[in-house]
C-alpha positions as MATLAB code, in Angstrom:
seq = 'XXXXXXXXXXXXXXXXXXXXXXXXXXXXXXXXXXXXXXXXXXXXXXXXXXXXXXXXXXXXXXXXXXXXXXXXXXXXXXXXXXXXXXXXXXXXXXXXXXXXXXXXXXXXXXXXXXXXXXXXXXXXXXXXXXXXXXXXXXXXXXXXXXXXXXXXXXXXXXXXXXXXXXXXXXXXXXXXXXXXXXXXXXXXXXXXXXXXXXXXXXXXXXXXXXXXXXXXXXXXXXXXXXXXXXXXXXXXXXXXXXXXXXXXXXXXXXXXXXXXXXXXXXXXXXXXXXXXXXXXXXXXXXXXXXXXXXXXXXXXXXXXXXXXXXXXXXXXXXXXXXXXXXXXXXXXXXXXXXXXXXXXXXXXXXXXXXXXXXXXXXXXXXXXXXXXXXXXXXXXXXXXXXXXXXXXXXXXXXXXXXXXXXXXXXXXXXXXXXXXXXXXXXXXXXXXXXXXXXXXXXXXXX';
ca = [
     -14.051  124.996   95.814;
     -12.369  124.130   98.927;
     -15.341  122.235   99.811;
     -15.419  120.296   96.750;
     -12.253  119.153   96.592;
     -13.049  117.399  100.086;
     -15.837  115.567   98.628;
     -14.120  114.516   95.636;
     -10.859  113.190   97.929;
     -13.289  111.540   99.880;
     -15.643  109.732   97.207;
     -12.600  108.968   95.483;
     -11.117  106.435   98.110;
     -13.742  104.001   99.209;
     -11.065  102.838  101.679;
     -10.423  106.470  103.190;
     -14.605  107.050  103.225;
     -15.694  103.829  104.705;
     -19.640  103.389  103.848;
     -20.109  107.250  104.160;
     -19.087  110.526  104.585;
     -21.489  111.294  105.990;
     -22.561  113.612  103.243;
     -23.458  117.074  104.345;
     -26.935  118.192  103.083;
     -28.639  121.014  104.410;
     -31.595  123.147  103.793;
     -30.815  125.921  101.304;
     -27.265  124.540  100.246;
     -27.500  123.909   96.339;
     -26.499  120.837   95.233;
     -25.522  118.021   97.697;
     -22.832  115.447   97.233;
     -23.341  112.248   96.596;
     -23.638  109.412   99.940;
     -21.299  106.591   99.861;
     -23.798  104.622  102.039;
     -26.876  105.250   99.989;
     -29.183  106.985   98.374;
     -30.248  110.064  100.449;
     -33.360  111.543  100.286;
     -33.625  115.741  101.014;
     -36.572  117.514  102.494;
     -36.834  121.388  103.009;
     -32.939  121.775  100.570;
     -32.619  123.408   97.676;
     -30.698  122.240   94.692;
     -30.184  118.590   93.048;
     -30.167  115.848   95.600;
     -27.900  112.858   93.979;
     -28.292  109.233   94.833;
     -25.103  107.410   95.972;
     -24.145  104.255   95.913;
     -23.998  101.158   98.167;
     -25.732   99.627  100.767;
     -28.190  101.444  103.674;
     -30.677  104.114  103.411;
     -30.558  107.621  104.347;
     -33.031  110.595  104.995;
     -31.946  114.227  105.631;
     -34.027  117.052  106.535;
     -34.033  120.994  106.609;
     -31.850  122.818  108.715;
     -29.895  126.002  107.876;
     -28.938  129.682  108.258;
     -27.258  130.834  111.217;
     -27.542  130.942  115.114;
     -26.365  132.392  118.228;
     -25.494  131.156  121.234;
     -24.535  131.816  125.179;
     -21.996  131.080  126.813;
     -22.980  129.029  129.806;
     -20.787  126.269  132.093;
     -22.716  123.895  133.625;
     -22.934  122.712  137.289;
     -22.045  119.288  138.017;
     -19.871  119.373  135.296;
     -17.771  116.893  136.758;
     -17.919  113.745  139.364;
     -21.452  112.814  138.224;
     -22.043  108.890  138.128;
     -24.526  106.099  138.133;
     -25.198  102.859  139.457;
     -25.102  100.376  137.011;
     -28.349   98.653  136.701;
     -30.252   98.507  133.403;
     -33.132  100.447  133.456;
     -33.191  101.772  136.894;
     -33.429  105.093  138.487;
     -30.067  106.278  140.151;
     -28.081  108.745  142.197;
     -26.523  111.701  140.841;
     -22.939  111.873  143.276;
     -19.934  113.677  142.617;
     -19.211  117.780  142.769;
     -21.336  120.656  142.021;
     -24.413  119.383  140.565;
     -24.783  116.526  142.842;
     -27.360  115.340  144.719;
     -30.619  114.524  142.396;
     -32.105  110.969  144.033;
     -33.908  108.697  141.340;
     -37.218  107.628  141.230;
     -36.725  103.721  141.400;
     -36.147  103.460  144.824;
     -33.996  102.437  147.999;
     -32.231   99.914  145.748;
     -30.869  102.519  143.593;
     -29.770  104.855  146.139;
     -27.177  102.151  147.232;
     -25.885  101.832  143.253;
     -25.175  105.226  143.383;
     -22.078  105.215  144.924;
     -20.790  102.917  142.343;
     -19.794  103.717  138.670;
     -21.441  102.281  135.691;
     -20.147   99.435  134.346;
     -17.860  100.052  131.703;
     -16.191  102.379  134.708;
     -16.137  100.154  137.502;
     -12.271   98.899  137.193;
      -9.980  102.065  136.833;
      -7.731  102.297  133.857;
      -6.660  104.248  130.429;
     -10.203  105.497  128.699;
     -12.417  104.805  132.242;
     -11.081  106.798  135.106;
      -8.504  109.159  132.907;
     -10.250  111.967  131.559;
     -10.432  115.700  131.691;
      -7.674  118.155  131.740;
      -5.909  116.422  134.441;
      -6.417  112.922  133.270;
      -7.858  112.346  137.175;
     -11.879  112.229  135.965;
     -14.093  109.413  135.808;
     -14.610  108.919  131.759;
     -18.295  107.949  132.956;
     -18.667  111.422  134.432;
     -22.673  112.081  133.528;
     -23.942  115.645  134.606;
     -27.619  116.047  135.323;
     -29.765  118.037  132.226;
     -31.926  120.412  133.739;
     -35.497  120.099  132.123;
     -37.441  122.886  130.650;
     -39.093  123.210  127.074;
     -37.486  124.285  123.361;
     -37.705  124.254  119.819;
     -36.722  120.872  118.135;
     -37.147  123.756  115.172;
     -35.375  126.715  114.967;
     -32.192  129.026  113.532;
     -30.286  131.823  115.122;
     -29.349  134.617  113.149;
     -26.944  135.745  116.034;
     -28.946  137.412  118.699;
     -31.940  135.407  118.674;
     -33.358  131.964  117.979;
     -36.097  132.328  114.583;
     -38.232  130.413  112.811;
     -39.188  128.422  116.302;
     -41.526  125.376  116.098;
     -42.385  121.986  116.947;
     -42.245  122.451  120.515;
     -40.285  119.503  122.903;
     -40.713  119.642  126.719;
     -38.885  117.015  128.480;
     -38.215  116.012  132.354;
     -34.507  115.959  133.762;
     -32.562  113.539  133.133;
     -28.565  112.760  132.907;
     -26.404  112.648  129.879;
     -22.762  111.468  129.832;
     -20.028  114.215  129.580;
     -17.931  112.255  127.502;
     -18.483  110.152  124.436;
     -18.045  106.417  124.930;
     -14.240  105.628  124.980;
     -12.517  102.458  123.585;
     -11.782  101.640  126.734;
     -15.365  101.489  128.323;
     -16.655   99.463  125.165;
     -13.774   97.234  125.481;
     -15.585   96.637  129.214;
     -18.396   95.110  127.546;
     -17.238   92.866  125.185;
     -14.886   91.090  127.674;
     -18.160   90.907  129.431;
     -19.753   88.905  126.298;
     -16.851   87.171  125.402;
     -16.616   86.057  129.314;
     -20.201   84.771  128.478;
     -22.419   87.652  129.322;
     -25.702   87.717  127.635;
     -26.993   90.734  125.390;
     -30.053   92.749  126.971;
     -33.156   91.379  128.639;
     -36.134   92.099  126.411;
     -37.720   95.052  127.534;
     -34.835   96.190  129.116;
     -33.317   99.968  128.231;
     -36.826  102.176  128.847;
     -36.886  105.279  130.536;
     -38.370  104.183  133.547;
     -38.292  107.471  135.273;
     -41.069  108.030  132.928;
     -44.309  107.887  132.774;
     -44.779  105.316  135.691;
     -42.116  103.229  134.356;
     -43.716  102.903  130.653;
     -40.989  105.413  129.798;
     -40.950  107.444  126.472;
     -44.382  108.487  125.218;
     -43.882  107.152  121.498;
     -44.720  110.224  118.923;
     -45.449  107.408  115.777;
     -48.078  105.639  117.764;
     -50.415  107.669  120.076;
     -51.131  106.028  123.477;
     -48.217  103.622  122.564;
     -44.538  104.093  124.855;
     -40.665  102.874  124.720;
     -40.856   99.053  124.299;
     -37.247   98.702  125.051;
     -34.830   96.147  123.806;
     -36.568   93.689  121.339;
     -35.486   90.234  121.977;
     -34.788   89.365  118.322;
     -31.946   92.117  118.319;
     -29.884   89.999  120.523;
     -28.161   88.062  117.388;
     -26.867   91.405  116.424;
     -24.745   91.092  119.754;
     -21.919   88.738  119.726;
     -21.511   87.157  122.558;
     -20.288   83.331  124.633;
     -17.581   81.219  122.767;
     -15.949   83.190  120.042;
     -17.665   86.292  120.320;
     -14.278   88.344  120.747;
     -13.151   87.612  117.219;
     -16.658   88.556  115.788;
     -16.359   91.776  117.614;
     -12.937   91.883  115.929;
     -14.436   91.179  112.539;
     -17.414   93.300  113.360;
     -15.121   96.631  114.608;
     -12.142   96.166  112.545;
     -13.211   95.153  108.679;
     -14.550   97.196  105.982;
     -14.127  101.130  106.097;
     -12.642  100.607  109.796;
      -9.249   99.360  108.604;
      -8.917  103.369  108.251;
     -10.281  105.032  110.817;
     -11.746  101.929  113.183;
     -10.349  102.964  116.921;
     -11.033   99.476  118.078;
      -7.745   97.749  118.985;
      -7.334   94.122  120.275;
      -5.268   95.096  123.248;
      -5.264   97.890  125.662;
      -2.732  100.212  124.065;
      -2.711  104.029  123.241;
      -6.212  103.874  121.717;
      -7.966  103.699  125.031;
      -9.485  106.966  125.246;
     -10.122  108.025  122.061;
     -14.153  107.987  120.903;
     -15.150  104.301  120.115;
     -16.152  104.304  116.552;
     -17.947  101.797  114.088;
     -20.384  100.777  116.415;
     -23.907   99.861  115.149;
     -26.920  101.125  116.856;
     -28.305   97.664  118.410;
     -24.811   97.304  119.835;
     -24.541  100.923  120.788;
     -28.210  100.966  122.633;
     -27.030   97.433  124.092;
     -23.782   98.807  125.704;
     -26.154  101.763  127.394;
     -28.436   99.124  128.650;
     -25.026   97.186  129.985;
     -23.731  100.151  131.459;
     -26.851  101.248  133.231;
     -28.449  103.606  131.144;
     -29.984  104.121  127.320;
     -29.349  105.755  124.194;
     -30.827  109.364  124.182;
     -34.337  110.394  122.676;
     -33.902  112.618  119.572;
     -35.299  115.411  121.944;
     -32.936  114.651  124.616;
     -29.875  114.715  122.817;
     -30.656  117.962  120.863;
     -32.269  119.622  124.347;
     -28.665  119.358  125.493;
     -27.098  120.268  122.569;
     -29.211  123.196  121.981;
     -28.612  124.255  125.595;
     -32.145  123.906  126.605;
     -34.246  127.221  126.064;
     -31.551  129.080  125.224;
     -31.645  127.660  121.741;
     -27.573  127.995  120.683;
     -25.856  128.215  117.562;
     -23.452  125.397  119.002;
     -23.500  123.898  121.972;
     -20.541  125.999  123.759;
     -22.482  129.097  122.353;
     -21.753  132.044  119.373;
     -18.196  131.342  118.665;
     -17.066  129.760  115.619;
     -15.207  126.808  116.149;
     -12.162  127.687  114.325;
      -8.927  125.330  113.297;
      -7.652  124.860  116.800;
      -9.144  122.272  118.020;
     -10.267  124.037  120.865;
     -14.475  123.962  120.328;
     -14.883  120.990  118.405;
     -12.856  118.200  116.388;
     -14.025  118.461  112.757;
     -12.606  118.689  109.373;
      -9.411  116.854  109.564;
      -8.234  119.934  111.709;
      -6.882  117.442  114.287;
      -4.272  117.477  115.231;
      -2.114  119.834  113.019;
      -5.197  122.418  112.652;
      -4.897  121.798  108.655;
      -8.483  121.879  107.688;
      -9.300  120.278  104.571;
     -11.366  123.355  103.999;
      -8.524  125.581  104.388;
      -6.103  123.210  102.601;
      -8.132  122.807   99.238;
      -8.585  118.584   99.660;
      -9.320  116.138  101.996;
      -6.285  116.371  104.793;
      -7.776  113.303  106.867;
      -5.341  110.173  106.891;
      -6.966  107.885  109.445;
      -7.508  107.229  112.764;
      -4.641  110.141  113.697;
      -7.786  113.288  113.174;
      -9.852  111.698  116.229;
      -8.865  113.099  119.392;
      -9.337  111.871  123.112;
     -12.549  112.603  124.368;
     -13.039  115.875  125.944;
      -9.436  117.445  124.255;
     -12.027  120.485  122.465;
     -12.019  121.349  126.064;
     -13.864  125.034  125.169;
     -16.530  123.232  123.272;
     -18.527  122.441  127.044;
     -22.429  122.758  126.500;
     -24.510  124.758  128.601;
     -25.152  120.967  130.864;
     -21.690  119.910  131.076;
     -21.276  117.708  127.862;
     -18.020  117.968  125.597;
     -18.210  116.704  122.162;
     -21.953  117.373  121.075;
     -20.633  118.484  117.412;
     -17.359  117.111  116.312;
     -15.071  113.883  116.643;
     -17.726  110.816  116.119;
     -21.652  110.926  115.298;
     -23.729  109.686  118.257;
     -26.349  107.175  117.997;
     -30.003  108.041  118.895;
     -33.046  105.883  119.808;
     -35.478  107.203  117.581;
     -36.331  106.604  114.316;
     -35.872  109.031  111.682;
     -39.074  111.151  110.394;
     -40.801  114.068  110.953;
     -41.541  115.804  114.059;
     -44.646  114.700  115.821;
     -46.873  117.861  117.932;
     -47.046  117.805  120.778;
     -43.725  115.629  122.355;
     -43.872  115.442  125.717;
     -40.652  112.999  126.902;
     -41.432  111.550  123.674;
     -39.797  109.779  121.100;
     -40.899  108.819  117.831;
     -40.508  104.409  118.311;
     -42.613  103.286  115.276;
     -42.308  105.360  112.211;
     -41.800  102.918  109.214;
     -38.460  103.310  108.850;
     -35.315  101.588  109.512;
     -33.530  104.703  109.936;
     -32.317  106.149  113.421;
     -31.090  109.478  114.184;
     -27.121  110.124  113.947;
     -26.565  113.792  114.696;
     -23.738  115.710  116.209;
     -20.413  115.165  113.053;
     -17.641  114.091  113.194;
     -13.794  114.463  112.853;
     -13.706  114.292  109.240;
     -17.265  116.369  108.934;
     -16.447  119.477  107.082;
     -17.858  123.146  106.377;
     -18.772  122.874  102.856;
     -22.037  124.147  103.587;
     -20.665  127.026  105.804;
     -20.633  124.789  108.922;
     -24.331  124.404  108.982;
     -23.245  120.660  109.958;
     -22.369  121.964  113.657;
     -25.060  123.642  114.368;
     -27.016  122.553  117.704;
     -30.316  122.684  114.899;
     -28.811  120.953  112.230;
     -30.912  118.185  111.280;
     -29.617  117.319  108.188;
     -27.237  114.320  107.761;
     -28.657  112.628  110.877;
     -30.196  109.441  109.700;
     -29.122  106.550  108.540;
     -30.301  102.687  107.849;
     -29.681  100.760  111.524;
     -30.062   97.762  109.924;
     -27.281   98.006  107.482;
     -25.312  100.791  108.325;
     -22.512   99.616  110.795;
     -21.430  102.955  111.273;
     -17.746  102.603  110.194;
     -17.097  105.941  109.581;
     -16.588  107.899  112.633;
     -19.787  106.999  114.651;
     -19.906  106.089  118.034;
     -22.355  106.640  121.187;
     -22.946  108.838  124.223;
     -25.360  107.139  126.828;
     -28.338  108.645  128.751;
     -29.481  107.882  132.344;
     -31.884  108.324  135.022;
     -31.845  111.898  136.725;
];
């Protein structure tokens, strides 16, 4: 009842909701609640699957039951940067973890003692995170690679059900999610008359003898990188701050839009309302790329060890301590707890990194909870086998969008923040601005 309450508080105020809610659906659940963004369609759930309305698309898939986890830090959990130069292999410095050398060559060594981009000034939101507010906010520890189940629950001791296989080479993954202040970097760059992306720029060039991703929709095919005719999507010369103003600012971001004209006390919260293009164009920017499907859930997942959440076993809680979801920020009232929908804006996000406890098994903070993260695939079903692949080319305008966020909830008994979930992680890139607690977390080069 709890549950419902949320979704009725939430469908009720188109201003509160923005284009979404992102709508929990989930494999087994009963009915789902209607999506203010679009008409979703269910595979592998149970129970009526209602259309909502609006603009965008949006496909969910399977996903339930419960999980375990271990509890694992990570080395080079801290310190870890990268040069910033689109689409090239980098350095791994910094503490423990350190120490990985790229594969692009003696250019790259020499960017690695610089940050990325959106890092390279210090300030609020780019050099003040972690506990002590002394860390680099473009801290990116190195992900070990191994093999796991894209497929898979935990009922507490074990990971079942295990299929479509992933194996995937190292690579690096930023600790934090991106912060106001590290977007902010970029457009200043585009309003200073910085150009969007070079086509063909954003690959995994690490891979595959610089072809990058094997693409899963297309056999023999790999990543293409940044299309040229996605560069209108990215404001940018004379008057391009005031679109990005327009762009960040209107629609269901009056509410809960983190975007801010000037520097002020926004700077390291999560940036949200970002669309994909511009999210997988600040990752090119800042010398890296949005994550594979299989690279962001590897990490989440904690590799082979297959978790119930990326910290491990233990339920997040009210706290605020694992993971920032359900209005429980700041005041730990949970709108599940509290019988309606508790969220008031932009006050239930928290800094990056404050669900301190919530650390995967690599290093990463946030991987459930606070904003949704932007993938680079397409949405659709797993492709066998995926090795460093990505599916580039199903026919769909919908990307992946996992990981919650602040105002997620646990009407479906948290399945929603599970490393596994794969429900409510898609949405239409071409319409779908993400206004509604969405933002981005950017890969690199081991």
């Amino acid at each position: 009842m709890a549950a419902l309450w949320s979704v009725v508080a939430c469908l009720a105020s188109a201003s509160a909701c923005g284009n979404s809610d992102q709508a929990n659906a989930s494999a087994g659940a009963g009915g789902q609640p209607a999506a203010a963004a679009g008409s979703p369609t269910a595979s592998g759930g149970a129970g009526a699957t209602p259309s909502g309305a609006g603009s965008g698309n949006r496909t969910s898939a399977g996903g339930a039951g419960n999980a375990e986890g271990g509890r694992a830090s990570s080395a080079g959990e801290s310190g870890t940067l990268v040069g910033g130069s689109s689409g090239a292999g980098s350095s791994v410095a910094g503490s423990p973890g350190g120490g990985v050398a790229g594969a692009a060559g003696a250019a790259d060594a020499a960017l690695a003692s610089s940050a990325p981009a959106s890092c390279a000034t210090s300030g609020d939101g780019r050099t003040t995170c972690g506990p002590n507010g002394d860390e680099s906010c473009c801290s990116s520890p190195p992900v070990t690679g191994g093999t796991y189940s894209r497929t898979y629950t935990n009922s507490g001791s074990s990971a079942q059900g295990k299929a479509d296989p992933a194996t995937l080479s190292s690579f690096r993954l930023d600790k934090y999610e991106t912060t106001v202040a590290r977007f902010r970097e970029y457009v200043k760059y585009l309003d200073g008359g910085g150009s969007p992306p070079a086509a063909g720029s954003g690959k995994h060039t690490h891979l595959n003898g610089g072809k990058g991703l094997a693409d899963s929709g297309k056999s023999g095919s790999f990543e293409p990188g940044w299309d040229a005719s996605w560069s209108r999507r990215i404001p940018s010369g004379a008057g391009a701050m005031a679109k990005w103003k327009s762009a960040l600012t209107g629609g269901g971001c009056k509410t809960y839009g983190s975007w801010t004209d000037q520097p002020g006390k926004n700077e390291l919260l999560p940036i949200t309302c970002t669309s994909w293009y511009e999210s997988y164009a600040f990752c090119i920017w800042d010398g890296g790329f949005l994550p594979s499907e299989a690279e962001w859930k590897y990490a989440a997942a904690g590799g082979d060890e297959q978790r119930e959440y990326p910290w491990g076993s233990t339920a997040p809680g009210s706290n605020n301590e694992y993971a920032i979801y359900d209005c429980c920020y700041p005041a730990g009232k949970c709108s599940a707890a509290s019988g309606k929908d508790t969220c008031t804006g932009l006050v239930n996000a928290a800094p990056v990194g404050f669900a301190a406890k919530g650390v995967g098994r690599y290093g990463q903070i946030d991987l459930v909870g606070n904003v949704w993260e932007w993938n680079l695939d397409r949405f659709a079903n797993y492709v066998n086998p995926c090795t460093d692949c990505a599916n580039l080319s199903a026919n769909t305008t919908n990307r992946v969008l996992p990981g919650a966020g602040f105002h997620s909830g646990t009407s479906l008994g948290g399945t929603i923040l599970y490393s596994y979930n794969r429900s409510s992680v898609s949405y239409d890139a071409d319409s779908y601005r993400g206004d509604y607690a969405v933002g981005l977390r950017c890969a690199r080069s081991p």
